[in-house]
KEZARO-965328 format. One record per residue: residue in one letter; x, y, z of N, C-alpha, C in turn. Coordinates in nm, 3 decimals, decimal comma. Each point is the difference from the previous one (the first is absolute). Layout:
! residues N
[r 'a' [X Y Z] [X Y Z] [X Y Z]] ...
//
This chain:
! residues 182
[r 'x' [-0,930 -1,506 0,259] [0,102 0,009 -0,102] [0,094 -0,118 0,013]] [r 'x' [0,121 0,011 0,069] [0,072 -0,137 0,031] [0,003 0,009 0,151]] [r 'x' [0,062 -0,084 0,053] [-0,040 -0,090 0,136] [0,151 -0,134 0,043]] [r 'x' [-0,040 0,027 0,147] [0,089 -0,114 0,054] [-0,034 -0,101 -0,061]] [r 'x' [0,066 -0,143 -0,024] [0,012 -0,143 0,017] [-0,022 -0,073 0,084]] [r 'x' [-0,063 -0,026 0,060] [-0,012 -0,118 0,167] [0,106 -0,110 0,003]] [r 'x' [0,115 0,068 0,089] [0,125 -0,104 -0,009] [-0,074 -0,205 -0,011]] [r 'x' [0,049 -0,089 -0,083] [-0,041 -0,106 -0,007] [-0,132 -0,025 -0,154]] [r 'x' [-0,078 0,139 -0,003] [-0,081 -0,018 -0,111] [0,046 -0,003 -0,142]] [r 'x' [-0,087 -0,058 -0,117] [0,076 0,008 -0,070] [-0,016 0,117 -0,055]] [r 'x' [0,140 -0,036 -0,106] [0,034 0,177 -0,010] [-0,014 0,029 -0,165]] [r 'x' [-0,128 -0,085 -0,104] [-0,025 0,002 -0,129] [0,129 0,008 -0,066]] [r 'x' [0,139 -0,054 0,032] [0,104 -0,051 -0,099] [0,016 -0,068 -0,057]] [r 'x' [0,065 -0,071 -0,147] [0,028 -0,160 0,005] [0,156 0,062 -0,033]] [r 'x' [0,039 -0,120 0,041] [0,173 0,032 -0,020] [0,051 0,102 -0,006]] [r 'x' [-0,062 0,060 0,142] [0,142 0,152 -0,032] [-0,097 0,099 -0,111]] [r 'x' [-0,083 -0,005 -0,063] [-0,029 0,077 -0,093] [-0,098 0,063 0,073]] [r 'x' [-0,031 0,186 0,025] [-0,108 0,031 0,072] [-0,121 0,036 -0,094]] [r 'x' [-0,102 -0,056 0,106] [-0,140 0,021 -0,031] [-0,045 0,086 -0,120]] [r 'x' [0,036 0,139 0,039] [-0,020 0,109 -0,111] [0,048 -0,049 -0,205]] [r 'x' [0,120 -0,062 0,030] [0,034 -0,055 -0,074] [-0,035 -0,112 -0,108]] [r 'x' [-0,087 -0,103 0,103] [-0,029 -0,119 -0,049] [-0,152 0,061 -0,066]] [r 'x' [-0,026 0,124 0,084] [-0,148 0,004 -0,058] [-0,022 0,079 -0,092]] [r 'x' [0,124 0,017 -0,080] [-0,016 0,124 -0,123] [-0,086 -0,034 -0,080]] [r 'x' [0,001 -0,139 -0,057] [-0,114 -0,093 -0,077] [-0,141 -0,017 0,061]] [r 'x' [0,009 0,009 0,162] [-0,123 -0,073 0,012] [-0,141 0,095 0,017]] [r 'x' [-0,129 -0,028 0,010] [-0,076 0,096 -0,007] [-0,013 0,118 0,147]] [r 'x' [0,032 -0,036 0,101] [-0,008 0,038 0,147] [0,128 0,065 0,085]] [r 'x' [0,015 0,111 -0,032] [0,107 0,026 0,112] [-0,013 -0,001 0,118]] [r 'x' [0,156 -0,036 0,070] [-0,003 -0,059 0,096] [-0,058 0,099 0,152]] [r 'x' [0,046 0,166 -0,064] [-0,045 0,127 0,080] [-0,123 -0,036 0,058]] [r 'x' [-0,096 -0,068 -0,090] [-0,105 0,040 -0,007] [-0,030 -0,084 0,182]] [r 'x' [0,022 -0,086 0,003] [0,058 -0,070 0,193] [-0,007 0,113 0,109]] [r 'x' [0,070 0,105 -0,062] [0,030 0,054 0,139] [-0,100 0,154 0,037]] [r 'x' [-0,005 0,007 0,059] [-0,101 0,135 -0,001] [0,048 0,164 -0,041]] [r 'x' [-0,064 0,127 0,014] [0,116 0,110 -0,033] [-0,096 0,123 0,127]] [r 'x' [-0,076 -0,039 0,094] [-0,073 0,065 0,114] [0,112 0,062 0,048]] [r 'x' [0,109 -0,021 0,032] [0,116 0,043 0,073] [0,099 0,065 -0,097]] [r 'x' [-0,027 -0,002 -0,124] [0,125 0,025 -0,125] [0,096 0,137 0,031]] [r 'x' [0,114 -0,041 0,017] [0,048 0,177 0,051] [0,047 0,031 -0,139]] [r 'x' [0,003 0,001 -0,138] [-0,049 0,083 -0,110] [-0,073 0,076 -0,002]] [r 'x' [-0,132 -0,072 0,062] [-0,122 0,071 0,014] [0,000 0,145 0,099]] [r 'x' [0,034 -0,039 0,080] [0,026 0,103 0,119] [0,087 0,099 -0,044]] [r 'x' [0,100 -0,012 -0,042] [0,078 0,059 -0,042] [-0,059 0,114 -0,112]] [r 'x' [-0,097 -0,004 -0,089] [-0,064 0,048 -0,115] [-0,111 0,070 0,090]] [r 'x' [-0,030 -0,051 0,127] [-0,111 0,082 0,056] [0,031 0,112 0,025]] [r 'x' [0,187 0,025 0,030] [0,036 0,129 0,014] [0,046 0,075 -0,138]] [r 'x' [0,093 -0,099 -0,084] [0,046 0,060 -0,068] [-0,096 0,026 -0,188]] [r 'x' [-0,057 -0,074 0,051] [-0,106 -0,057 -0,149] [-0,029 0,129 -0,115]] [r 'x' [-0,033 0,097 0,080] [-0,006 0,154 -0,053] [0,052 0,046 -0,106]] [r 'x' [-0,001 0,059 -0,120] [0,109 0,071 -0,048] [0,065 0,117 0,029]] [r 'x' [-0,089 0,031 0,094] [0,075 0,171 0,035] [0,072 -0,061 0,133]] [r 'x' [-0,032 -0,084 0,057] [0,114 -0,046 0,137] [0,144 -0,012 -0,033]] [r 'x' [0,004 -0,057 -0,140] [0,115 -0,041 -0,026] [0,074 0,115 -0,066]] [r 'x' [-0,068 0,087 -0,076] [0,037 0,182 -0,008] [0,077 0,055 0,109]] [r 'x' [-0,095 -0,019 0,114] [0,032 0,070 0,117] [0,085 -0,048 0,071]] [r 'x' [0,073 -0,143 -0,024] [0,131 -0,027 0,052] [0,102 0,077 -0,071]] [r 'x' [-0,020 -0,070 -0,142] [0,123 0,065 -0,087] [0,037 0,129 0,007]] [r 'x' [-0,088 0,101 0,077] [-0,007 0,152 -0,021] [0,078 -0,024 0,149]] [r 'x' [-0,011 -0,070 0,089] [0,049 0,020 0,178] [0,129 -0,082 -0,052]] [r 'x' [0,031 -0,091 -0,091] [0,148 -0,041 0,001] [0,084 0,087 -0,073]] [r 'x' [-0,067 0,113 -0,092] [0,096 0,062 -0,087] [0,011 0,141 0,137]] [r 'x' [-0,078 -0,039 0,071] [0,042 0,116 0,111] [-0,111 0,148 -0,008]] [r 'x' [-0,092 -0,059 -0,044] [-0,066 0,107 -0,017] [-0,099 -0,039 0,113]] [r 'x' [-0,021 0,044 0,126] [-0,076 -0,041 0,118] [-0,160 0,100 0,041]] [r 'x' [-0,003 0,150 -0,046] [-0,117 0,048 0,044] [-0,119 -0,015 -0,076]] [r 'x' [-0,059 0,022 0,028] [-0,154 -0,039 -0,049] [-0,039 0,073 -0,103]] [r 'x' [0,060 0,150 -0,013] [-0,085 0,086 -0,099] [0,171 -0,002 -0,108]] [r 'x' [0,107 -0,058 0,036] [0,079 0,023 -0,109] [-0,056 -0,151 -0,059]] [r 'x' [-0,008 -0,096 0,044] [-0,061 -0,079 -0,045] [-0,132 -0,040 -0,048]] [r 'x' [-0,074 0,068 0,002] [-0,128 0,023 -0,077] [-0,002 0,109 -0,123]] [r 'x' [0,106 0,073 0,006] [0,030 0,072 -0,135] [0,123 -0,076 -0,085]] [r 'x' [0,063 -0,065 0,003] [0,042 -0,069 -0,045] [-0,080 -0,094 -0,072]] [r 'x' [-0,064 -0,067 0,069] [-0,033 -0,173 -0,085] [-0,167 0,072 0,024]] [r 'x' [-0,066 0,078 0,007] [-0,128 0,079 -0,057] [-0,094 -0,086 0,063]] [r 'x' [0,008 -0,100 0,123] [-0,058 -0,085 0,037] [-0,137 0,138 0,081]] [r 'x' [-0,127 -0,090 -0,001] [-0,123 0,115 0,037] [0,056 -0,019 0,183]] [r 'x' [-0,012 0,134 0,037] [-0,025 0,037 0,143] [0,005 -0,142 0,159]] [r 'x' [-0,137 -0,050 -0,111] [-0,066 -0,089 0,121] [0,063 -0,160 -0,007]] [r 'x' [0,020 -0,009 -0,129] [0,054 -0,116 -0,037] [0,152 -0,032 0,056]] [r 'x' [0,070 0,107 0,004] [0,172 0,002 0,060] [-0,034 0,000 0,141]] [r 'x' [-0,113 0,107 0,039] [-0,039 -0,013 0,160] [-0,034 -0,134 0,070]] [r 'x' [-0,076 -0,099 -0,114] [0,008 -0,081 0,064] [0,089 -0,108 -0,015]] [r 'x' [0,100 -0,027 -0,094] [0,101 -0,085 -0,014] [0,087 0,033 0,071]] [r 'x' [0,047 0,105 0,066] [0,076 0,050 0,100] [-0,049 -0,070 0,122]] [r 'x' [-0,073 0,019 0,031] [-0,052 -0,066 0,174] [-0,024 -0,125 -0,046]] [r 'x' [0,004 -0,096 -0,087] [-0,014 -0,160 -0,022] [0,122 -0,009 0,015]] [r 'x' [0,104 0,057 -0,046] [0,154 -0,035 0,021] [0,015 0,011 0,114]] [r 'x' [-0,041 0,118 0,068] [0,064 0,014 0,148] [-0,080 -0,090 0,077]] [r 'x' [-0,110 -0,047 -0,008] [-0,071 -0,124 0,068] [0,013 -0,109 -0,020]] [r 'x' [0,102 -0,050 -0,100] [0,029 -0,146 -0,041] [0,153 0,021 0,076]] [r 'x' [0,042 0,102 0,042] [0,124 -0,020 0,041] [0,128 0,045 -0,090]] [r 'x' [-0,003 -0,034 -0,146] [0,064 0,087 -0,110] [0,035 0,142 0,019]] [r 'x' [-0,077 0,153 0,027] [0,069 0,094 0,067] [-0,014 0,046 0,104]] [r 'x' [0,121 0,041 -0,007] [-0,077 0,115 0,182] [-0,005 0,135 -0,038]] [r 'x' [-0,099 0,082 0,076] [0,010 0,136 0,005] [0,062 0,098 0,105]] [r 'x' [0,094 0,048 -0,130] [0,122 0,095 0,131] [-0,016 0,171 -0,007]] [r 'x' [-0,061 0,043 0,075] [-0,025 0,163 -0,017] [0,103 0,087 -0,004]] [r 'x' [-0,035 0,098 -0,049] [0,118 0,089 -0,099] [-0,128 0,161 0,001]] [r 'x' [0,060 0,150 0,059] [-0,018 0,081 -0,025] [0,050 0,078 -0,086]] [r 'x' [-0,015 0,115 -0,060] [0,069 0,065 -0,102] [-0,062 0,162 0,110]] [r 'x' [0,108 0,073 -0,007] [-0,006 0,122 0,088] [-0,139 0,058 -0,047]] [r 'x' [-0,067 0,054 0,104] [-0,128 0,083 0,013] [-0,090 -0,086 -0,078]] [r 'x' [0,021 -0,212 -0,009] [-0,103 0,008 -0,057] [-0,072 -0,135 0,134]] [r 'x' [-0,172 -0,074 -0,065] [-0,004 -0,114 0,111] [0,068 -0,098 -0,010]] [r 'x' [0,046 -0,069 0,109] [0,036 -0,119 0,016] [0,003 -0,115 -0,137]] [r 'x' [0,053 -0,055 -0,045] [-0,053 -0,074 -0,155] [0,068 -0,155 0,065]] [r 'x' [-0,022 -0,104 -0,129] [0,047 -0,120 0,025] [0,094 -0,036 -0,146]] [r 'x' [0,084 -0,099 0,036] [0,082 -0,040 -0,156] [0,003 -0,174 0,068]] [r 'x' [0,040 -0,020 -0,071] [-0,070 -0,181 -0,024] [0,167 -0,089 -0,035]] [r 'x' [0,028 -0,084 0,106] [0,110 -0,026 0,006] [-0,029 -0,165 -0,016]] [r 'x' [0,129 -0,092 -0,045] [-0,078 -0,127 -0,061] [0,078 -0,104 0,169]] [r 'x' [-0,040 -0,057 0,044] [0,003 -0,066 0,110] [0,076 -0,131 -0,093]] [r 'x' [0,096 -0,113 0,109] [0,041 -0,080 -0,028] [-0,065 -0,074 -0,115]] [r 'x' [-0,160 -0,035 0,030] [-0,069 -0,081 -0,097] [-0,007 0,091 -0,108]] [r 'x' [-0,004 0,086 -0,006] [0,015 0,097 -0,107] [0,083 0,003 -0,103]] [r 'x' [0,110 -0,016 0,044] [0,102 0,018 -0,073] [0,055 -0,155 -0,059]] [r 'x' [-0,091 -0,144 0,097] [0,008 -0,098 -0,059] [-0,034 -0,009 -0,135]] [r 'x' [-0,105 0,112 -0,041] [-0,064 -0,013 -0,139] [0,075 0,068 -0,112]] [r 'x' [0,139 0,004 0,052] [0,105 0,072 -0,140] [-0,010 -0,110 -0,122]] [r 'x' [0,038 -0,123 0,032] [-0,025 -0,056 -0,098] [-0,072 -0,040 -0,045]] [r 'x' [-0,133 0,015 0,041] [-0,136 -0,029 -0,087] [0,015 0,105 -0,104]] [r 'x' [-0,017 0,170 0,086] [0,020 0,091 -0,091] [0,111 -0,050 -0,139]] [r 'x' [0,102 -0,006 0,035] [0,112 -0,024 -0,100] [-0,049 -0,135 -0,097]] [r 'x' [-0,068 -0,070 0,057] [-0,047 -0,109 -0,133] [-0,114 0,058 -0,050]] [r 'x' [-0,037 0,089 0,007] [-0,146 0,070 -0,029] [0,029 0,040 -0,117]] [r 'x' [0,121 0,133 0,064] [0,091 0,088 -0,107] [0,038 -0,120 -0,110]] [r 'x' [0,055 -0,127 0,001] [0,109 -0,040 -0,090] [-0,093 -0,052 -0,116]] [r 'x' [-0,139 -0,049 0,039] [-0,070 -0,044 -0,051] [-0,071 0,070 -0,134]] [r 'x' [-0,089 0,177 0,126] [0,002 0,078 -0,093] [0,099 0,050 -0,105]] [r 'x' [0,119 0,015 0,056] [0,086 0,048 -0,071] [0,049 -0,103 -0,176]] [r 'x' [-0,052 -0,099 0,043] [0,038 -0,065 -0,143] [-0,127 -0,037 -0,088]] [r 'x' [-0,107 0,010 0,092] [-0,131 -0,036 -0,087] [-0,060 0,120 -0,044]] [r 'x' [-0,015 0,083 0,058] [-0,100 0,159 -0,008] [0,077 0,122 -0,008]] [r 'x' [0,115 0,007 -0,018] [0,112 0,137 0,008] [-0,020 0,025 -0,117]] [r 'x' [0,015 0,170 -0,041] [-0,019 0,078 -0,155] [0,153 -0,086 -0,086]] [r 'x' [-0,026 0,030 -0,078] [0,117 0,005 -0,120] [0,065 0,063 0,083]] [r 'x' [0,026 0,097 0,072] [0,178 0,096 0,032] [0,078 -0,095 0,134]] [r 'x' [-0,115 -0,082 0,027] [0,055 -0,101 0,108] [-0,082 0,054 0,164]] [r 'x' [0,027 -0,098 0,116] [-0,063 0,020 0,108] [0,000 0,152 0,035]] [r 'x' [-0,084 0,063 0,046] [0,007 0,109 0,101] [0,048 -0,018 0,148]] [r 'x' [0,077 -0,085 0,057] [0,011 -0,022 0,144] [0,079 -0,136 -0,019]] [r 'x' [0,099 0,057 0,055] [0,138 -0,163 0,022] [0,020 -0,010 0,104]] [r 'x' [0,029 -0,096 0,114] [0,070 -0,033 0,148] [0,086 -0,014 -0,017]] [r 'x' [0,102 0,034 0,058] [0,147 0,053 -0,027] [0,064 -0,081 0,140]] [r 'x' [0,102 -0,030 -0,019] [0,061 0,002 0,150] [0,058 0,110 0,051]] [r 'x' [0,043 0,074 0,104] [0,009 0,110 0,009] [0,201 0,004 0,006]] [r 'x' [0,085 -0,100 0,015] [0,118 0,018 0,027] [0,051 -0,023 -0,162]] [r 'x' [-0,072 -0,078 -0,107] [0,046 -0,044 -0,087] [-0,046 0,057 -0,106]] [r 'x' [-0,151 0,043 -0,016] [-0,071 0,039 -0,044] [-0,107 -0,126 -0,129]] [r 'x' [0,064 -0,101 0,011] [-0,022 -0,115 -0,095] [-0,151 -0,054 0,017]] [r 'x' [-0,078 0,013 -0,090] [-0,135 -0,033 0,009] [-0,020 -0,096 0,090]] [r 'x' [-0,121 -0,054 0,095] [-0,036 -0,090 0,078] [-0,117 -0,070 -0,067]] [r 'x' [0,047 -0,104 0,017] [-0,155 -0,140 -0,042] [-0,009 -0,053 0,127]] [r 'x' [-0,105 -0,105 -0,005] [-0,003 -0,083 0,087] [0,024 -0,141 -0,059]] [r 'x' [0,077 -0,116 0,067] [0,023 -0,046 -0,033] [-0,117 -0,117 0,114]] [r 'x' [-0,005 -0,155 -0,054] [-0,042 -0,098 0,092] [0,078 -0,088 0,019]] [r 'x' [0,013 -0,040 0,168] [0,115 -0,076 0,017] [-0,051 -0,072 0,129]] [r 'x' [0,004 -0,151 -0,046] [-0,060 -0,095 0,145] [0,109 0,033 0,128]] [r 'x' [-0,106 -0,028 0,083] [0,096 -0,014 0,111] [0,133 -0,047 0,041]] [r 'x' [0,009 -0,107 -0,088] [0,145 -0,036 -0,049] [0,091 0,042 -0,032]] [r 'x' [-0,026 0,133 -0,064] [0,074 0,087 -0,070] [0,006 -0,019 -0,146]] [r 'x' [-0,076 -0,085 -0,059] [0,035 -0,012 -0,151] [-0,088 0,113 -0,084]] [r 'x' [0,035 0,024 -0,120] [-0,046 0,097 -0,075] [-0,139 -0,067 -0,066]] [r 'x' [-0,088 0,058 -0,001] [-0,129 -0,087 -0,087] [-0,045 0,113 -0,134]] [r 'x' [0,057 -0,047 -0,116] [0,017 0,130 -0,088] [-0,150 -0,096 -0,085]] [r 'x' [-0,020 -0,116 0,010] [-0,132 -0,028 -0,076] [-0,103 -0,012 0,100]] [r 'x' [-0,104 0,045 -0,040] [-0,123 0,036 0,076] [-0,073 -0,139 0,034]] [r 'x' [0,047 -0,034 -0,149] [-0,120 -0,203 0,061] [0,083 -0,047 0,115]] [r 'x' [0,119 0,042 0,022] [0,077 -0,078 0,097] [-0,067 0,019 0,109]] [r 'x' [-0,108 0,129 0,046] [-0,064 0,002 0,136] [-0,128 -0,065 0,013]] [r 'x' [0,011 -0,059 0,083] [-0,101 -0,086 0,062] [-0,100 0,033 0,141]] [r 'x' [-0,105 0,042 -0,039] [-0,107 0,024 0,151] [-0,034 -0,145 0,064]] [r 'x' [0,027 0,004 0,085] [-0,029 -0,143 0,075] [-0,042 0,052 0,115]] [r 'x' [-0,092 -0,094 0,111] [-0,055 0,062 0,126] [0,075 0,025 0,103]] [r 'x' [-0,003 0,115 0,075] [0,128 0,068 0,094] [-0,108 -0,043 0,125]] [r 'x' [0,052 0,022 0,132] [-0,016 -0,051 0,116] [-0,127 0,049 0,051]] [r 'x' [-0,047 0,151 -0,074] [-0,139 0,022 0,044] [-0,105 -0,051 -0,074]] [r 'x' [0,038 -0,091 -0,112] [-0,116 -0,029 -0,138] [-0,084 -0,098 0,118]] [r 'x' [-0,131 0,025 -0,068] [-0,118 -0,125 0,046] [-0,071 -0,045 -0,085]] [r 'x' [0,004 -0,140 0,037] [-0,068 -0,102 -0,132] [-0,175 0,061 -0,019]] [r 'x' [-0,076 -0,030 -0,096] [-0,114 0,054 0,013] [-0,086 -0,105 -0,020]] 
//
């Protein structure tokens, strides 16, 4: 996908203008250089790629954690939640924390681990997306709220710098320190 630079090589600029840029005209992008064997997009989709994975967060962030309230809910089949449940808890995304209910067995509820809860804002650009492309006429079914203010949540993109990047052409993929040339 993108990739380090080899301090000293060149770096396909002319004057300050980057690569991606110069090659809007030309027939060859410049991506096409670097390899995507390592792509952590990719990886990332190996866990989350699913559509019912991403169900089964939104159902563990709205707080709904057991298995059979959550399989009557979102009507997901048996085996299919059975197994998106243990891909989460094996990628590290949840853990399983046991919970009895008097005179009954032992059960499990599904709690979202640090990396877990890194994925609020994927969820939330998921939501904002659906919510303006695919929502009925009466408007979204499901808003992120802040909880002290109550004021809807977006996600916003903002370089490391801190600046706001409200146009999308403004982002640029260029090769990061694990990219390899191919």
């Amino acid at each position: 996908m993108v990739g380090h630079v080899t301090p000293g090589a060149p770096t396909g600029t002319q004057a300050g203008v980057p690569a991606a840029v110069q090659a809007e005209g030309s027939a060859r992008p410049e991506a096409l250089d670097w390899g995507v064997d390592n792509c952590t997009v990719s990886r990332a989709m190996e866990i989350l790629g699913e559509k019912w994975t991403m169900v089964v967060l939104r159902e563990i962030f709205s707080g709904i954690r057991r298995f059979d309230d959550m399989r009557v809910r979102t009507r997901v089949p048996r085996q299919v939640l059975a197994n998106r449940l243990v891909a989460l808890v094996e990628a590290g995304v949840l853990r399983r924390e046991p919970y009895q209910e008097p005179g009954a067995r032992v059960r499990h509820e599904y709690r979202l681990t640090e990396k877990g809860f890194d994925l609020y804002p994927v969820l939330i650009a998921l939501g904002d997306w659906g919510n303006r492309y695919l929502a009925d006429p009466e408007g979204p079914p499901i808003q992120f709220v802040h909880r002290d203010c109550t004021a809807e949540l977006h996600v916003e993109l903002r370089c490391a710098e801190g600046h706001e990047v409200s146009d999308r052409r403004d982002v640029l993929p260029r090769p990061g320190p694990g990219a390899r040339r191919r």
